[in-house]
N, C-alpha and C positions, 0 to 999 in steps of 0.2 A: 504494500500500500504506500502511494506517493508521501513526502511529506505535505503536499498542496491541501489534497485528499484528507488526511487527516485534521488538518487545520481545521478545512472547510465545516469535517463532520464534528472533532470537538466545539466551535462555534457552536451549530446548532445543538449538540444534547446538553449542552450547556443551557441555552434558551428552554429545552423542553423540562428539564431540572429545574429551572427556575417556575417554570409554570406549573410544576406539578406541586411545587411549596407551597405554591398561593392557591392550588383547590383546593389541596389538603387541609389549608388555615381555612379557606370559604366552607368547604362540606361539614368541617366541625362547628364554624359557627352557625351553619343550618340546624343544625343538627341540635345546639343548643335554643337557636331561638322555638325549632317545634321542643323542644324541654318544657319551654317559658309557654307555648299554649297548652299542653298539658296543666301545668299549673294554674295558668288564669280561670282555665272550665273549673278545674278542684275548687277554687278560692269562691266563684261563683256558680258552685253546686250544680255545675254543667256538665261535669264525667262523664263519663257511659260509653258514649260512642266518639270512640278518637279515628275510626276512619270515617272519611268523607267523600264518599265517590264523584258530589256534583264539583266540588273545591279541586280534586285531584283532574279532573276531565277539565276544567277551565285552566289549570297548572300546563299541562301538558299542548290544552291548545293553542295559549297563548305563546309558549317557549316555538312549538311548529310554525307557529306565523312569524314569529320573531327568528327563525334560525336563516343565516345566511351561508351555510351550507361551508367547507365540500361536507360533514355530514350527513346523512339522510338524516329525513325526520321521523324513520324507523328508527333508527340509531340515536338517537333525542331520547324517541319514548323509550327505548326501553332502559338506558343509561340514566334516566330521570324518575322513572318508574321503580330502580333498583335504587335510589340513593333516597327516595320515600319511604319504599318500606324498609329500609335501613333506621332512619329516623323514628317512623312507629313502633320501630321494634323498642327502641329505648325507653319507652314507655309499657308496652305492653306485645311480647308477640302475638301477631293475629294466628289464631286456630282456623284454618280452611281444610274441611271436609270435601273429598273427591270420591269418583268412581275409583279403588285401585283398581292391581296393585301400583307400584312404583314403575314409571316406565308407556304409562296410558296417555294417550291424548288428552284426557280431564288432568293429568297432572300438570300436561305442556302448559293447560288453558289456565290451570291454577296459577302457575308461577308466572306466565306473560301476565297475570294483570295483579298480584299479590305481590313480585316480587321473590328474592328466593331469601328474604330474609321472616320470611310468614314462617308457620309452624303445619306443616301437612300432614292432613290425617286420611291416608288412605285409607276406603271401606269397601264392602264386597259388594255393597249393591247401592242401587240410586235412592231404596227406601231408605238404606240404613245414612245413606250420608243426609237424607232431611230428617232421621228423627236425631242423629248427632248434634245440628243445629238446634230442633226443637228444644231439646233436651238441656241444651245452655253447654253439651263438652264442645263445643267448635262456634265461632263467633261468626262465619260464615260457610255457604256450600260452594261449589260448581260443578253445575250438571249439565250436559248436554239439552238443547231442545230440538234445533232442528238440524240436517245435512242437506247441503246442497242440490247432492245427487241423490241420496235415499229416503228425503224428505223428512218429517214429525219424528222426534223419539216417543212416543206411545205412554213409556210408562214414569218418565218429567214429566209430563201432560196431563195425565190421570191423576198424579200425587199432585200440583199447584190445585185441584181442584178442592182438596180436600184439607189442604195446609196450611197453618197460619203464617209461615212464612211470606213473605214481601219479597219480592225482584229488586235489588239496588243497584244490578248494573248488569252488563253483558261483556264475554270474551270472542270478539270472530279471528279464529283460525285457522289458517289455510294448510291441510291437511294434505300431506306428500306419504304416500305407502311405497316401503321398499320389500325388495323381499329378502329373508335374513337367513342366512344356516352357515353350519362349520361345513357344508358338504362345499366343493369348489366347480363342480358337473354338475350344470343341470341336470342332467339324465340319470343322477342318483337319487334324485329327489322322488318320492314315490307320495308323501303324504305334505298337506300344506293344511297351517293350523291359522287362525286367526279368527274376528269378533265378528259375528255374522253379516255386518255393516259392509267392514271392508273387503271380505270376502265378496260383495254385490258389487263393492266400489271399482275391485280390479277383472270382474267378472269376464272380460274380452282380453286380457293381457294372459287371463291363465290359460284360457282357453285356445290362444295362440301360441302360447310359450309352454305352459305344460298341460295339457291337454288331457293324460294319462294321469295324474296325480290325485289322489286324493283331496277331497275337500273338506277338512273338520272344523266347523265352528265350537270355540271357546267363550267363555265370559269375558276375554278382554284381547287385547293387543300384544300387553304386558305377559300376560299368561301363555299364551302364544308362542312368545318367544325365549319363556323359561322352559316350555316342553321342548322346543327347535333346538334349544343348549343343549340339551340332555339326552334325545333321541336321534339315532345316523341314522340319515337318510331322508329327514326331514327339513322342512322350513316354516317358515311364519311370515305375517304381512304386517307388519310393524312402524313405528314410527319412528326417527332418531333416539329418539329418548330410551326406545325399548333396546334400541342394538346397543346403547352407548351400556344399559345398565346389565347386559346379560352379555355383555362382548362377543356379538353375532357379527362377522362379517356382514359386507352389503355386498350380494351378488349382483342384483338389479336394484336402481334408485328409479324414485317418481312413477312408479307403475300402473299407478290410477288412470281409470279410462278417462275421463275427463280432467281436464287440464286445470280447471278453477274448480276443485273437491275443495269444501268450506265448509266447517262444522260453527257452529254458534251455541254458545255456552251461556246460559244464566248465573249472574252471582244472586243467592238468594241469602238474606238473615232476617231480623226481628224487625228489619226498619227499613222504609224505602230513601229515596235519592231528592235531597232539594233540589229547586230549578240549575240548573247548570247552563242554560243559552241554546242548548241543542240536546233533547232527551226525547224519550219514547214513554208511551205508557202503555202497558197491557194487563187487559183484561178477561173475564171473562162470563158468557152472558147466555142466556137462553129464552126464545120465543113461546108464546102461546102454540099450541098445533093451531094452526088454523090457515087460509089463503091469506098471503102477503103480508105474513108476519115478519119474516126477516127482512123483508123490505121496509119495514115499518123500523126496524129496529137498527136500520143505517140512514136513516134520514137525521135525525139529529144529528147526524155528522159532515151531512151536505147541508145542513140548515149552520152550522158551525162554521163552513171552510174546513172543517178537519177532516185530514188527511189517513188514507187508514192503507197501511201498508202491509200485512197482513190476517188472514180471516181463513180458517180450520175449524173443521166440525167435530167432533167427539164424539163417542156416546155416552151418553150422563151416569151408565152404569147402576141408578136407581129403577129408573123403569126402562122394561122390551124396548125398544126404537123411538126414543128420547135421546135427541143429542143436546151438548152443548155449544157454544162457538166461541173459539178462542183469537182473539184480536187483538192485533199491534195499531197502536195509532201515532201517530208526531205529535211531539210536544208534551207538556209536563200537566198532570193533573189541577195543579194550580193555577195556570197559566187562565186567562181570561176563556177563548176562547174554548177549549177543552175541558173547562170546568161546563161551560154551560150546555155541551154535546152531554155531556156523565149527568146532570140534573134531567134534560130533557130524557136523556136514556133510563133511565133509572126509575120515570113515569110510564115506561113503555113495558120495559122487560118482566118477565115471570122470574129471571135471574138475573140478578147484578155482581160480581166480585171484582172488585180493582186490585188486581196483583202488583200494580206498583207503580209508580215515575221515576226514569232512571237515566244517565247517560248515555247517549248512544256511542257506542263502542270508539276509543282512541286505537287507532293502530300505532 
């Protein structure tokens, strides 16, 4: 290495040495001032809830408006997102309840919007992680609601109906399936393990590439790819997080039939989301039997300007061929407009539940 060369590089890590003093003094003095709001809520009998999903989505959007890049404003959020729940944790780790085990997609969805300074509590099933929360051992969930390509999770859907939990935010993440084994030949592969979901999601890749193979669904991704560890001759359709934690090779990456596979994640706890500037609300609601009931029961929302971006029918599982209808609307419950759609609505419906206002997802 030239002496020029050298010059030019000590110069600069010099500079970067110097700037890494002064975040290190900035991130602790963050870090003390969220101390001192903990303390103001205590002094004024405000404790309870030290996260704030509409505060953190207004944090992050404004930092994206403001970044001037090179950057991404991926790389923002998530490097801002990490140094919050850093901060929360000094006060209290947060408890977040997922689907496990360790290694699921509900994990990835945990930690991109928790942070990895949360406290994760994988569970076996999506009932056991709402009654975790109900229960008061986990201060939040995340659970799956809809995919892209395989549409509604059926049984989030049936448990918000029944639940007193509240929606205070959402995780959408874009969902890449590789497929994972010690074997290094495809043509050794004889059995392929994974979560019934993704087995649909890579349904035309298997079918082209291993054609022969077996198809076992499992309860997870994660699980998947602990059987693929353990079994020759085997693989799993898994996500990074499953290969990193079972050290599966990646024979094939991105294997999903569709290119934009998106899962969408509820954060659910005891409390919904103040207005944030940009939020959703969902609810859900159920008509009289009768002609042009559900037509009745979306007019309050064209008599509002409110915007309804999703609408799923369920069955109410109380009575034979009784549904319900499940609804995403714009905008915050509070909000002028969307308050007076949920009063006029509320006059119409045989069922009314507001499962929450909440931010509409930062990426």
């Amino acid at each position: 290495m030239s002496d020029d060369l050298q010059k030019a590089l000590a110069g600069v890590r010099a500079e970067i040495d110097g700037i890494d003093a002064e975040l290190l003094h900035l991130l602790n003095q963050r870090a003390r001032c969220a101390q001192k709001v903990g303390e103001i809520k205590t002094e004024h009998g405000a404790a309870g809830h030290i996260y704030r999903p509409e505060r953190e989505a207004q944090v992050l959007r404004r930092l994206q408006d403001a970044n001037p890049g090179p950057l991404p404003n991926e790389g923002i959020t998530f490097f801002f997102r990490e140094v919050m729940s850093a901060c929360l944790s000094l006060e209290e780790p947060l408890g977040v309840a997922f689907l496990g085990p360790l290694g699921t997609f509900s994990e990835s969805a945990a930690t991109k919007h928790f942070g990895h300074a949360a406290r994760l509590l994988p569970l076996d099933s999506i009932d056991d992680v709402f009654r975790e929360v109900e229960a008061g051992h986990a201060h939040y969930a995340v659970v799956p609601v809809e995919n892209s390509t395989e549409g509604a999770v059926g049984r989030t859907m049936d448990l918000l109906l029944g639940s007193s939990l509240k929606i205070c935010g959402e995780v959408v993440l874009r969902i890449h399936q590789n497929l994972l084994s010690n074997e290094t030949d495809l043509t050794r592969i004889t059995k392929v393990y994974s979560h019934a979901q993704s087995l649909a999601q890579c349904h035309e890749w298997l079918n082209r590439v291993l054609p022969n193979a077996q198809r076992i669904s499992v309860g997870s991704n994660a699980q998947a790819a602990q059987k693929a560890s353990e079994e020759p001759g085997t693989a799993a359709i898994a996500g990074e997080a499953a290969a990193t934690r079972y050290k599966l090779p990646r024979l094939a990456e991105n294997i999903e039939d569709e290119p934009n596979n998106t899962t969408r994640f509820l954060v659910l706890g005891k409390h919904d989301s103040g207005i944030s500037g940009r939020d959703k609300t969902s609810l859900i609601m159920s008509a009289p039997n009768r002609t042009g009931a559900l037509y009745e029961l979306l007019l309050p929302f064209s008599h509002a300007e409110v915007s309804l971006s999703r609408l799923e029918s369920r069955p109410a599982r109380h009575a034979l061929w009784e549904y319900v209808f499940y609804v995403d609307i714009d905008g915050h419950r509070e909000e002028p407009a969307v308050k007076a759609a949920l009063e006029e609505l509320a006059n119409r419906a045989a069922y009314l539940k507001i499962l929450g206002s909440y931010p509409v997802a930062v990426y």
